[in-house]
C-alpha positions in Angstrom: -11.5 44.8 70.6 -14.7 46.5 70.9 -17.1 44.9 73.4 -20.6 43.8 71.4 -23.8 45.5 71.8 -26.7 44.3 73.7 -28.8 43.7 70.3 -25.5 41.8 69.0 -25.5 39.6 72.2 -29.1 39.0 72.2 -28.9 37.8 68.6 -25.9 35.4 69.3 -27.9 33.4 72.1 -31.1 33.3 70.1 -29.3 31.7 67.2 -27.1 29.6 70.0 -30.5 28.6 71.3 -31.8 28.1 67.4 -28.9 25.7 66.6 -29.3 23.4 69.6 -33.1 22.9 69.2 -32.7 22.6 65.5 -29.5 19.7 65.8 -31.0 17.7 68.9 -34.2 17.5 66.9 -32.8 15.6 63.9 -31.0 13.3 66.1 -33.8 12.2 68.1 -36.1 12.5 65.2 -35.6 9.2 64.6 -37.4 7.8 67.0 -41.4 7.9 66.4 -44.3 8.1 69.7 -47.6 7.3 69.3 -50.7 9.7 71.6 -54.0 8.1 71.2 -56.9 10.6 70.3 -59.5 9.0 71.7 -61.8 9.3 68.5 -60.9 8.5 64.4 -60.8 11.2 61.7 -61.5 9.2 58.4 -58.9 10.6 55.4 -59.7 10.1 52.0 -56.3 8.7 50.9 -56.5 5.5 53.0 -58.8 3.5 54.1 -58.0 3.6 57.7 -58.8 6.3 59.9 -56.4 8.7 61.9 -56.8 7.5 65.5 -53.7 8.9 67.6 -51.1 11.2 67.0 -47.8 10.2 65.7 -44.5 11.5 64.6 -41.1 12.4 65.5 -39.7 13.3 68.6 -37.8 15.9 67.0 -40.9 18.1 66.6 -40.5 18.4 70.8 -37.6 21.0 69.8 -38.3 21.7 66.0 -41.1 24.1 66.5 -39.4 26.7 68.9 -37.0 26.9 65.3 -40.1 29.0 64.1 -40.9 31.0 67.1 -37.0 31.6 67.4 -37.2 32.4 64.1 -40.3 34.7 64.1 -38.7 36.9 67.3 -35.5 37.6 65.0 -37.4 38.6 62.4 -39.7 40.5 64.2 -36.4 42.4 65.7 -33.9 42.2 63.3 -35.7 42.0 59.4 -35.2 39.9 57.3 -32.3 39.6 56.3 -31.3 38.6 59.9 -33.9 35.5 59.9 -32.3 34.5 57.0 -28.5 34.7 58.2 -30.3 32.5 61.2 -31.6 30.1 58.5 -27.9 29.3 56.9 -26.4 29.4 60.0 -28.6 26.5 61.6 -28.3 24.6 58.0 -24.3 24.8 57.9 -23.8 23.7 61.6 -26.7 21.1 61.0 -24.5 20.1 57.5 -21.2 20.2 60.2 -23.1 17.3 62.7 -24.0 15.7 59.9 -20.9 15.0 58.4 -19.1 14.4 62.3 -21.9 11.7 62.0 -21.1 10.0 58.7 -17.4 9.6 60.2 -17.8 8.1 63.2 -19.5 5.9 61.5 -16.9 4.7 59.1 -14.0 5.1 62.3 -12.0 1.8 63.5 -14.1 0.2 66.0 -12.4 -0.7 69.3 -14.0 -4.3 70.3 -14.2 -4.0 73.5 -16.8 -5.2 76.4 -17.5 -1.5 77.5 -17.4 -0.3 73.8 -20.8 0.2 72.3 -22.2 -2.7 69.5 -21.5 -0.8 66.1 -24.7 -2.5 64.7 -26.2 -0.6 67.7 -24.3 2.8 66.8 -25.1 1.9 63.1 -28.7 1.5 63.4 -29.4 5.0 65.7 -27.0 7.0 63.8 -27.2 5.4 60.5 -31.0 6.6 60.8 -30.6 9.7 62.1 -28.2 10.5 59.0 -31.8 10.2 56.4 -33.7 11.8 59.5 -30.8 14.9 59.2 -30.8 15.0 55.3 -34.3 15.0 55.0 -35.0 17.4 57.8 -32.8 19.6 56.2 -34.1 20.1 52.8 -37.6 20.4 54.2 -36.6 22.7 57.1 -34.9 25.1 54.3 -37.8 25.1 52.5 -39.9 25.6 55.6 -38.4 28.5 56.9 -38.0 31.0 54.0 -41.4 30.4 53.6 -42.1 31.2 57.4 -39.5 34.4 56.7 -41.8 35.2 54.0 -45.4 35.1 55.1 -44.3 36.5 58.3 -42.9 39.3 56.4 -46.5 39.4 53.9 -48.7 38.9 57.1 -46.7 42.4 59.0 -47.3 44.2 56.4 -50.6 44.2 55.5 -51.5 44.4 58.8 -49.3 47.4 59.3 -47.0 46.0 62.2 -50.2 45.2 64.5 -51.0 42.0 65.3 -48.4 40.0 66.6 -50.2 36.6 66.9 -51.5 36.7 63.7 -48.0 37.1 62.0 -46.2 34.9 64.4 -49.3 32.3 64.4 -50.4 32.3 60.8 -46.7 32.2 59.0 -45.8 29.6 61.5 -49.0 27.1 60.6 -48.8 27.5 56.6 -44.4 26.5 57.3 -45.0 23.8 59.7 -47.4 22.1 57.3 -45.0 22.3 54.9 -42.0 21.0 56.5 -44.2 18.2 58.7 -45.4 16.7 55.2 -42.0 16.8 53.6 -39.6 15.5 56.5 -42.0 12.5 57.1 -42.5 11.4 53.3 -38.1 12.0 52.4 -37.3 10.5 55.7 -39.5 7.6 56.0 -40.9 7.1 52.6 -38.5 8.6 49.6 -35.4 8.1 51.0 -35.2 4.5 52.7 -36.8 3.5 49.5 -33.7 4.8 47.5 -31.4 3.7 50.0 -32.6 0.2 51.2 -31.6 -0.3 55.6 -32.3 -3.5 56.8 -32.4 -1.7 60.2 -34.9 1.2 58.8 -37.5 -0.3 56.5 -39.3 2.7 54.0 -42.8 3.1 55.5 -45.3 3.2 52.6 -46.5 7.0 50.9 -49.6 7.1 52.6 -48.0 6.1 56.0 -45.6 8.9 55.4 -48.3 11.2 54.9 -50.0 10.1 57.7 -47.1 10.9 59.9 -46.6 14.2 58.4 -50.3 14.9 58.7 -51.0 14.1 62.3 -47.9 15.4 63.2 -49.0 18.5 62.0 -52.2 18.4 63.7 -50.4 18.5 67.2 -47.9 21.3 65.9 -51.3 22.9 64.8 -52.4 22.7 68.6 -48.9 23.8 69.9 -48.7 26.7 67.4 -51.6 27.9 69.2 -50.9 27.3 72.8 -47.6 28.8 72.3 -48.8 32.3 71.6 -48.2 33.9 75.0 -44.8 33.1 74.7 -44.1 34.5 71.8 -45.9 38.0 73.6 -43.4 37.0 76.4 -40.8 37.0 74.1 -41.3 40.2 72.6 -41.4 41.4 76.0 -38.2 40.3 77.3 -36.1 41.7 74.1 -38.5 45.2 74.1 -38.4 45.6 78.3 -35.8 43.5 79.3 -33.2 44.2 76.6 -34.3 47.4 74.7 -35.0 46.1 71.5 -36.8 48.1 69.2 -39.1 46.3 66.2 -38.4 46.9 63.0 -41.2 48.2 60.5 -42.7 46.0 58.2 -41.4 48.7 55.7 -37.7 47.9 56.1 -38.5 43.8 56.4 -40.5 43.8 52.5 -37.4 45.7 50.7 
């Protein structure tokens, strides 16, 4: 069997590394936090102002999807970004479905055997946290593959924080908005839990928004590591970029 290259290995642990931070994300995305701003910012689709930050503790994970995503586009086109893309969505699909099972399996009553209305209520919530996730993280990552792709080439391959910055703010916007208002709003409205109320539209916006507004933050802040990334696969492993010419076709 012949042995795997170093770009072949490389590419296995980024999309091992991908997979984890996608998965634990949706499972913990259930639970909300709440970081006071210290000041309001008024919005014109409710009449209370935004005065802390809150949304999902899957977004602890959920944005290194994009900068995991932007160094394997940046070193293996296009075409490998998007084999990360369905790779992430099939094994998300795979937990998903190991979810819904063990849901419905015998339950052992037993003093040391967890309350089923307990299992029920984390699980059963992280099930609308993984569907709706999922449909806005597919749609939020071809469009990251995309502009990342746009951004490189009419900058002619210079420019790394712009590419790796700019596609990542536009797709994170689009996937905070969406996951909050399917998973909080849409969906527990067309599937009633006693144990997860539907929060209202605008409350789901709200999430999304100021949700965003951190990722916005850590989007920025996170720009010397992607540069350190690029350095460890260029220096450390011998990757070579691919032009934007080859990522467009």
């Amino acid at each position: 069997m012949t042995d795997l290259t170093t770009s072949q290995k490389v590419y296995v642990w980024l999309t091992g590394f991908f997979v984890a931070c996608l998965i634990i994300a949706d499972v913990v995305g259930v639970k909300l936090f709440r970081v006071p701003l210290g000041f309001s910012i008024p919005v014109p689709w409710d009449s209370t102002p935004i005065t802390a930050i809150e949304h999902t503790c899957g977004m602890l994970t959920f944005p290194m999807t994009f900068i995991l995503t932007d160094l394997v586009n940046e070193y293996y086109g296009k075409r490998g970004a998007r084999r990360l893309t369905w790779i992430g969505l099939v094994m998300a699909t795979f937990v998903l479905g190991v979810m819904t099972l063990a849901g419905v399996m015998p339950h052992l009553d037993a003093p040391y055997n967890i309350d089923p209305a307990h299992f029920n209520a984390v699980f059963g919530s992280s099930k609308v946290m993984f569907v709706s996730s999922l449909i806005a993280y597919l749609i939020g990552q071809m469009a990251d593959i995309f502009l990342f792709g746009v951004i490189k080439r009419l900058t002619g391959g210079r420019f790394i924080w712009l590419r790796a910055t700019g596609s990542t703010l536009v797709s994170q916007l689009i996937d905070s908005v969406a996951v909050a208002f399917l998973a909080f709003f849409l969906l527990r409205t067309l599937f009633p839990d006693p144990d997860a109320p539907a929060a209202s539209a605008a409350q789901a916006v709200r999430i999304g928004l100021t949700g965003y507004v951190l990722k916005f933050v850590l989007a920025i802040a996170v720009t010397p590591v992607i540069y350190a990334g690029h350095a460890v696969l260029r220096r450390g492993f011998g990757l070579t970029p691919m032009p934007p010419e080859e990522r467009l076709v």
